[in-house]
Each structure stands twice: as structure tokens, then as C-alpha cells.
C-alpha positions in Angstrom: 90.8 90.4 81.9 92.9 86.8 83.2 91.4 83.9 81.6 91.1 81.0 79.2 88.2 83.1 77.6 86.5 80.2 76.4 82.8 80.7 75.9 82.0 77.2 74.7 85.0 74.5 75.1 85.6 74.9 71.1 85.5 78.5 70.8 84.7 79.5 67.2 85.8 82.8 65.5 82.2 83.8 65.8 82.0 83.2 69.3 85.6 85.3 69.8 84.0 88.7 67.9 81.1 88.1 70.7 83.0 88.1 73.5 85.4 91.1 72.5 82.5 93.0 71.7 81.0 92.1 75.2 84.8 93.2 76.4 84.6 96.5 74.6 80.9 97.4 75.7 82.1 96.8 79.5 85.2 98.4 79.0 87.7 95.7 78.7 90.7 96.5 77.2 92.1 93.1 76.1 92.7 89.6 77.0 95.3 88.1 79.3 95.5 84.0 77.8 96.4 81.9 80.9 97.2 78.5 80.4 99.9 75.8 81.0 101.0 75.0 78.1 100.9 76.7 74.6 99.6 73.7 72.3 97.4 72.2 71.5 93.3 73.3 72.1 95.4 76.3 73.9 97.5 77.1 70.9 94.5 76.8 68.5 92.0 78.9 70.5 94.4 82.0 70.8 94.8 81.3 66.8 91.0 81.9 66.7 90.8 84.5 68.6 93.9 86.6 66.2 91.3 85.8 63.4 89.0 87.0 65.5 90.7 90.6 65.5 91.4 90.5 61.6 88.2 89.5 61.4 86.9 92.9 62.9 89.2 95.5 61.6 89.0 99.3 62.8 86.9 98.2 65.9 89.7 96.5 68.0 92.5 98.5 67.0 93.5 99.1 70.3 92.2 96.1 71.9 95.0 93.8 73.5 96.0 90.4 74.3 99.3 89.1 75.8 100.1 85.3 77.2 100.5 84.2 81.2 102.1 80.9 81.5 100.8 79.3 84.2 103.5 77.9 86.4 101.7 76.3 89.5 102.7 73.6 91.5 106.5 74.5 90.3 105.5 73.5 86.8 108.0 75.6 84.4 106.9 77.1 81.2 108.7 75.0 77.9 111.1 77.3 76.2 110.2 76.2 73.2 106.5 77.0 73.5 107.1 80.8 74.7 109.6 81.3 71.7 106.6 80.0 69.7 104.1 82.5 71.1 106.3 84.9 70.3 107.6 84.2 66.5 103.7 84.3 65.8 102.6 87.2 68.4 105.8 89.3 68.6 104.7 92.0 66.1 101.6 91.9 65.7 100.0 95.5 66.4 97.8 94.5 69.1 100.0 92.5 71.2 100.2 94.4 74.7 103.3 96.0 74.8 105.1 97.6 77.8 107.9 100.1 77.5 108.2 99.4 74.0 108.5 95.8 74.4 105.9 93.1 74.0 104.6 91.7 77.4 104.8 88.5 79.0 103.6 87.5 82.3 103.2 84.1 84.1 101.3 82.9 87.2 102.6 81.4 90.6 106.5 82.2 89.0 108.1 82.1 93.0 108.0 78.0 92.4 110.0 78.1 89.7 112.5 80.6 90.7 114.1 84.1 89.6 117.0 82.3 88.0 114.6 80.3 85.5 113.5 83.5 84.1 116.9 85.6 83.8 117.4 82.8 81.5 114.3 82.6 79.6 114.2 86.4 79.2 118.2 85.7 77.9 116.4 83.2 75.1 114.4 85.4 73.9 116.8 88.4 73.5 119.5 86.3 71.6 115.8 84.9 69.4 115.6 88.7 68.7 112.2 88.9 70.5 113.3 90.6 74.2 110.3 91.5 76.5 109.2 93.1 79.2 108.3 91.0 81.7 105.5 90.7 84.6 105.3 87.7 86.8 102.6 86.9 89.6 104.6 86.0 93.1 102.8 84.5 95.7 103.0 86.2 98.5 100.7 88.1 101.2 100.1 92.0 101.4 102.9 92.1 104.1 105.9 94.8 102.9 108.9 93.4 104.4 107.9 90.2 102.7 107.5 91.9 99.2 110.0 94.0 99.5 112.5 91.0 99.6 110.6 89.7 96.5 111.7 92.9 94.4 115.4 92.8 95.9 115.4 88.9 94.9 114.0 88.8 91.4 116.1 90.8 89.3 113.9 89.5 86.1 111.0 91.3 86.7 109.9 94.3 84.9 106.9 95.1 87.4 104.9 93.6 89.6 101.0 92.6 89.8 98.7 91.8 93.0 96.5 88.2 92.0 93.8 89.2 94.5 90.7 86.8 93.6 90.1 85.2 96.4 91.0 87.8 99.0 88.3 89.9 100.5 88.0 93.0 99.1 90.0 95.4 101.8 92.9 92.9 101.6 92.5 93.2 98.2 93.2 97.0 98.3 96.0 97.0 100.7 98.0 94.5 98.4 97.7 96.7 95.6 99.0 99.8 97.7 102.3 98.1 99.3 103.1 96.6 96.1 102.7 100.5 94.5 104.5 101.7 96.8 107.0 98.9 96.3 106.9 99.7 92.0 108.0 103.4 92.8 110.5 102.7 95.6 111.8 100.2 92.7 111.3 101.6 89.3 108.7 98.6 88.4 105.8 99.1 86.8 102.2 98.4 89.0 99.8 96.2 87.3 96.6 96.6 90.2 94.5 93.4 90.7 91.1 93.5 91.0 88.6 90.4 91.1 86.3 88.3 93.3 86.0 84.6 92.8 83.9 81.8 92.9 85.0 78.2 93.7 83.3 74.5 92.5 82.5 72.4 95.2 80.5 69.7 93.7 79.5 71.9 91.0 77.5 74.3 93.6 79.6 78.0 93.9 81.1 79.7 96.6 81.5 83.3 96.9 84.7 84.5 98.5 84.7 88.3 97.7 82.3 89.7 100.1 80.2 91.1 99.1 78.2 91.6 96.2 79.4 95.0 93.8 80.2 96.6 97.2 83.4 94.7 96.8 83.9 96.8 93.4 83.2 99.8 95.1 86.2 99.1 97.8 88.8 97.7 95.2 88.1 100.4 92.5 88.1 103.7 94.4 92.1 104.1 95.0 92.1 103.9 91.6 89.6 106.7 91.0 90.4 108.4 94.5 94.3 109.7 94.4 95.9 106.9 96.0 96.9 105.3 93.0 97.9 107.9 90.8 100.5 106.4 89.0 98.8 102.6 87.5 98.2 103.0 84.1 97.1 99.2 84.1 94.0 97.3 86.0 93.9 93.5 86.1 90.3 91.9 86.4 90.2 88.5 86.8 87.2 86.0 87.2 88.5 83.3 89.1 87.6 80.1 89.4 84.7 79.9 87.2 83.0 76.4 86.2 85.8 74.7 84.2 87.8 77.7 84.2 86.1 79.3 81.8 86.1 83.0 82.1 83.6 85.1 80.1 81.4 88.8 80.8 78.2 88.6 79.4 75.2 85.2 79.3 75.9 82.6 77.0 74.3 79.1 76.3 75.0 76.7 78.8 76.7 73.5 78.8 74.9 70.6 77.9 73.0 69.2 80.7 72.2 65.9 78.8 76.3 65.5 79.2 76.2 65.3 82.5 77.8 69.2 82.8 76.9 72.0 84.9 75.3 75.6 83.6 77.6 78.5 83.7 76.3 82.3 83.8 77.8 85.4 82.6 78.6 88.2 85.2 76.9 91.0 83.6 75.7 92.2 87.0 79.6 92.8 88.3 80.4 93.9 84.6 77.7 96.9 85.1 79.0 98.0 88.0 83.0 97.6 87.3 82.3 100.0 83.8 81.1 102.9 86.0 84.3 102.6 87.7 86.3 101.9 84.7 84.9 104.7 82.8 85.9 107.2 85.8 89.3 105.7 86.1 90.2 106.3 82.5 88.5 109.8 82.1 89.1 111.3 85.5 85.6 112.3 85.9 82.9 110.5 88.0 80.2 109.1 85.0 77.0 111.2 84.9 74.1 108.5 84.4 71.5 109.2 81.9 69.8 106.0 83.1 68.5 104.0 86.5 70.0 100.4 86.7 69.7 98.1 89.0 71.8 95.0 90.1 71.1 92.4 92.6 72.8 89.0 93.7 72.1 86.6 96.0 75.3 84.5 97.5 73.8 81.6 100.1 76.9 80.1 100.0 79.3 82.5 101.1 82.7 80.9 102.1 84.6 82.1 105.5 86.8 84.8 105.3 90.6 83.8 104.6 92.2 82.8 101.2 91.0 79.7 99.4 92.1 76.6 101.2 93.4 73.6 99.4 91.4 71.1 98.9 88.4 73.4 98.5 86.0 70.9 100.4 88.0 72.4 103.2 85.9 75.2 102.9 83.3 76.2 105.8 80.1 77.9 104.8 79.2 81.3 106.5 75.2 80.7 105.7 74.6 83.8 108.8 75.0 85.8 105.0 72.0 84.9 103.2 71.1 88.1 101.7 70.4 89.9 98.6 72.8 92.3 97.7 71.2 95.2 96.0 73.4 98.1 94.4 71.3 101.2 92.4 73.1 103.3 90.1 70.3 106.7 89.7 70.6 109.7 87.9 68.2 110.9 90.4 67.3 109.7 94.0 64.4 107.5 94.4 62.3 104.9 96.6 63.7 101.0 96.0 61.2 98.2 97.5 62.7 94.9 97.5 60.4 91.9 98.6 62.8 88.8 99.2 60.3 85.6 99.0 57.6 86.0 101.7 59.4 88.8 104.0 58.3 92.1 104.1 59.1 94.3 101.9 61.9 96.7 102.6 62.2 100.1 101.3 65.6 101.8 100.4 65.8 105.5 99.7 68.4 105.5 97.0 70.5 108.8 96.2 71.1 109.9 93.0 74.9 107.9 92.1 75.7 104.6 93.0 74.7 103.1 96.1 74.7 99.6 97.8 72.8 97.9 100.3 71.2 94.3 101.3 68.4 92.9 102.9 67.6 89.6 104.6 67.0 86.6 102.0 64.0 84.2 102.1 63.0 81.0 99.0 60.7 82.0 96.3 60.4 84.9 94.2 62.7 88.3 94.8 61.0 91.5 93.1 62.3 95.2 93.1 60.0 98.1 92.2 61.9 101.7 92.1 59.9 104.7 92.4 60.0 108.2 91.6 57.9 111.5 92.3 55.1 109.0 92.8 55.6 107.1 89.6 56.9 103.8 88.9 60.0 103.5 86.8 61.0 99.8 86.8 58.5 97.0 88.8 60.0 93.3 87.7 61.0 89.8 89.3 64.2 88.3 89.0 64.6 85.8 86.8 65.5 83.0 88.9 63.8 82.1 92.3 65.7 81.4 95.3 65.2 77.6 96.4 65.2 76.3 100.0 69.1 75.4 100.6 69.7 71.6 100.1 70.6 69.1 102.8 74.1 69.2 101.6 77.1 70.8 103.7 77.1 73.6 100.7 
């Protein structure tokens, strides 16, 4: 999972074992550290975090971090500050590690340039600490484009798809041309998969359409045959408030500060470990219990990758719905009851299933039912308000 990971701005050692515990219990494998620098708050969380792991023992012995220098706007990464991730980081047993070599990866690397990184990978080889190395490229799902990219960059080690942002079917062909492209190349596929959420005066905007269903289209080549060969799955939450990226609730910011609440994404989480688990074992999960996730997304951006600024953004508010997904281990009737609509009744098959209904303010309860009995009758816990005056 790409992120800063920060569940509070000073994360604690404490508040690290949380969140790898919440990464282990929604089958997250490790932690990819994005940041521009390594110093500083950077440099001391990831410290934290390492005493995190000690901290824990047996339980994260194969749970893995690595480092992504973040290299937007052409911004390149200091030597000196990669040789020091890696005289703390290089051997330590759960560094990810990639043919035999710890790995290193960076974001946005086509500013800085192929060249740059022949000779930072030559720094670190004549430091005694080579790697294998990963970078993002921007570039669009388009193969004679990325082709060119794995002629050009002669650094690279394999290649990964940043698809956040990107709706969910562009999302898979990406990840497709650029396997294709690893095999052609000898490179090694790291899929993307992710939906985002941007800040526009701290309100959020859903890009990924739509609801889990977009988990459903992203994670199935992996689980259907058509990408037989990745052995390694990027999720990434971007942009959350402040950057921060996180699974599970946590406390929010203080309002008194004049911040903004943040939420955890346990509702995605659920459904991405049902995939997750069928990826990894080859078998479609049998469920021993009926869940039940639901979001609403007023806000909905236009389709198209994130525009710079983001008040360039246009809202799409024809999709006010609720997005329901039910994951049975038997069918059964689903009534949904959106704020004063009429109910609407869904009859849900045993497995996973999605579907949506029209939106309306006030309360939004679901009552599934089965061979006459009621298994699960609640409300959400937050009411859906009248949308503001605002543009968003």
C-alpha cells in the first residue's frame, strides 16, 4: 500500500503496531513510504515504524516496507539521502526485496530523466548496497507510447501502472499493456490498483467510479487468467486529506485547530480482501458470513484524469447514489430505504454482488432478509445532508 501512512501527524510506535495490524487483517502485505525527501518528520516516522516491527516480533515476519522518492515537478531525489535509507534499511530482513536485491522505487521519475538514475543505481553499487529498481513513468495506457519508455530507460528493473485517479477500466488496460510490455522485456509487473479522492476546499471528490464495483473491475485479471504472471499488487489511496493514507477509523483531526475529519476506508478494505485472498490462494473465498458495504459519493468528479488545479474539476451530481455491494454465503432479499424514497429491494445471490439505488438527505437504512427472517436491520451511521450552495 503507497503512502505516508501517517495515522496522526506524529505517528507513535503505538499507533504504527495499529496500523500494520489493520494492514495484516485486510491483507496488506507491507508499506510503500512515499515522500520527497528522507529527513526530517519523514526520516523519523519510518524510524518508528522499524520499531514498530521489532516491536512485534513473529507476527510481521514477512511484512514489508521499501522507500518511493517522490520526484514530481522534476524534483530529483538527494543522493545522499537514498544512500542513507539504505545504510539503515539495506539488510534488514523485512526490507522488500526483488530478485535478491532490496527494492527502490520513485514516483513521477520521467521528469528527472533515465540518465539520473543509471547513475544513482551506479552510487549505490560502488556504496556496496545495489538494487533493484522500480520507477513510476507517467504516461497513458497507450503501447507504442510505453513501449518507447522500456526501450528508453535502461535503469529500470520493472515497471508499475500509478492508476488512482483513472476510472477503473482504464485502470485495467494500463496494467495489461504494461504486462504485456514486462514479458516482451524481461521487467518485472508491479499491477496498480486504487481509486482516489481529491480536497477541494476540504470537501472530497470521488474519481474512481464507482463504489467497490471499481474493485471488482481492477481485481478480476488478477484473479481471472489474464494476469498470470504478477506476483506483486500496488494499492494506493490517493489523495487523502493531508496525504495521509491509512485502512481502518481512527480519531480525527482536531476540529478546534481549524482541521478537517479524515475516515478510514474499511468499506473498500472489506471488499479488496475478498479479492486479495483469491488472488494469493487461487481459489474464490467461501464466506462463512453476510457483509454488507455501502457508500454514498455526491460529489463524483467527471470522467478524465485529475486536472491541475483541482478547482478545475466539474462535478457530475446526475450520480447521487448509494452504492451497495453484498457479499452472502447464501442468496437473500436486501431493502435499502435512501432518505424518504421508497424502498428498493435487491435480490442478492449468494457471492459478491453490487448494485445502487437513487440517493435522497436524511437517514439511509438496509435490512437483509432470509427464508423470512431478518439477519441484519440497521442505519448508517451518518445521514446524508441536502448538498450545500457551493459549486462542490
Amino acid at each position: 500500500m503507497t503512502g505516508m501512512c501517517t495515522r496522526r501527524r506524529n505517528q507513535s510506535v503505538d499507533d504504527w503496531v495499529a496500523d500494520i495490524r489493520d494492514a495484516l487483517a485486510y491483507g496488506i502485505d507491507g508499506w510503500q513510504f512515499n515522500f520527497g525527501r528522507f529527513e526530517g518528520p519523514f526520516r523519523e516516522n519510518v524510524a518508528r515504524f522499524v520499531r514498530a516491527l521489532q516491536s512485534m516480533g513473529s507476527e510481521v515476519a514477512q511484512f514489508r516496507f521499501f522507500p518511493s522518492f517522490d520526484c514530481n515537478k522534476g524534483r530529483r531525489p538527494e543522493i545522499a539521502q537514498v544512500l542513507d535509507w539504505f545504510s539503515l534499511y539495506y539488510h534488514h530482513p523485512n526490507h522488500f526485496r526483488l530478485n535478491g536485491l532490496p527494492l527502490f522505487t520513485v514516483w513521477q521519475a520521467r521528469h528527472v530523466g533515465n540518465d539520473f538514475f543509471v547513475e544513482l543505481k551506479r552510487r549505490l553499487q560502488q556504496a556496496g548496497f545495489p538494487v533493484s529498481f522500480i520507477p513510476w513513468i507517467a504516461t497513458e495506457a497507450e503501447p507504442a507510447r510505453m513501449e518507447k519508455l522500456f526501450t528508453q530507460w535502461d535503469s529500470m528493473d520493472g515497471f508499475y501502472p500509478w492508476v488512482p485517479g483513472k476510472p477503473a477500466e482504464e485502470a485495467v488496460r494500463y496494467n495489461l499493456v504494461a504486462a504485456d510490455l514486462c514479458r516482451r522485456y524481461g521487467k518485472t509487473l508491479m499491477a496498480g490498483q486504487g481509486f482516489a479522492m481529491l480536497q477541494v476546499n476540504k470537501a472530497p471528490i470521488y474519481v474512481n467510479k464507482h463504489g467497490a464495483e471499481c474493485i471488482t473491475t481492477q481485481m478480476l485479471p488478477l484473479v481471472d487468467g489474464r494476469l498470470p504472471d504478477c506476483r506483486i499488487l500496488n494499492v494506493a489511496t490517493w489523495n487523502d486529506f493531508g496525504e495521509d493514507h491509512h485502512i481502518t477509523p481512527y480519531p480525527p483531526y482536531d476540529p478546534g485547530e481549524g482541521k478537517y475529519p479524515v475516515w478510514g476506508h474499511v468499506g473498500y478494505s472489506t471488499v479488496l480482501k475478498y479479492y486479495l485472498d483469491w488472488w494469493k490462494s487461487g481459489r474464490q473465498p467461501e464466506l462463512s458470513n453476510d457483509t454488507l458495504v455501502w457508500m454514498h459519493m455526491s460529489q463524483l468528479a467527471r470522467e478524465g484524469d485529475p486536472p491541475f488545479p483541482y478547482v478545475l474539476y466539474q462535478p457530475d451530481k446526475a450520480q447521487d447514489v448509494v452504492y451497495v455491494t453484498a457479499m452472502l454465503k447464501a442468496p437473500a432479499s436486501l431493502v435499502v430505504t435512501s432518505g424518504d424514497n421508497r424502498p428498493v429491494t435487491h435480490l442478492a445471490p449468494a457471492g459478491i454482488s453490487h448494485w445502487r439505488i437513487p440517493a435522497a438527505p436524511g437517514e439511509q437504512t438496509f435490512r437483509l432478509q432470509r427464508n423470512g427472517r431478518v439477519i441484519l436491520n440497521v442505519s448508517s451511521s451518518k445521514r446524508i445532508a441536502s448538498p450545500p450552495s457551493a459549486r462542490w
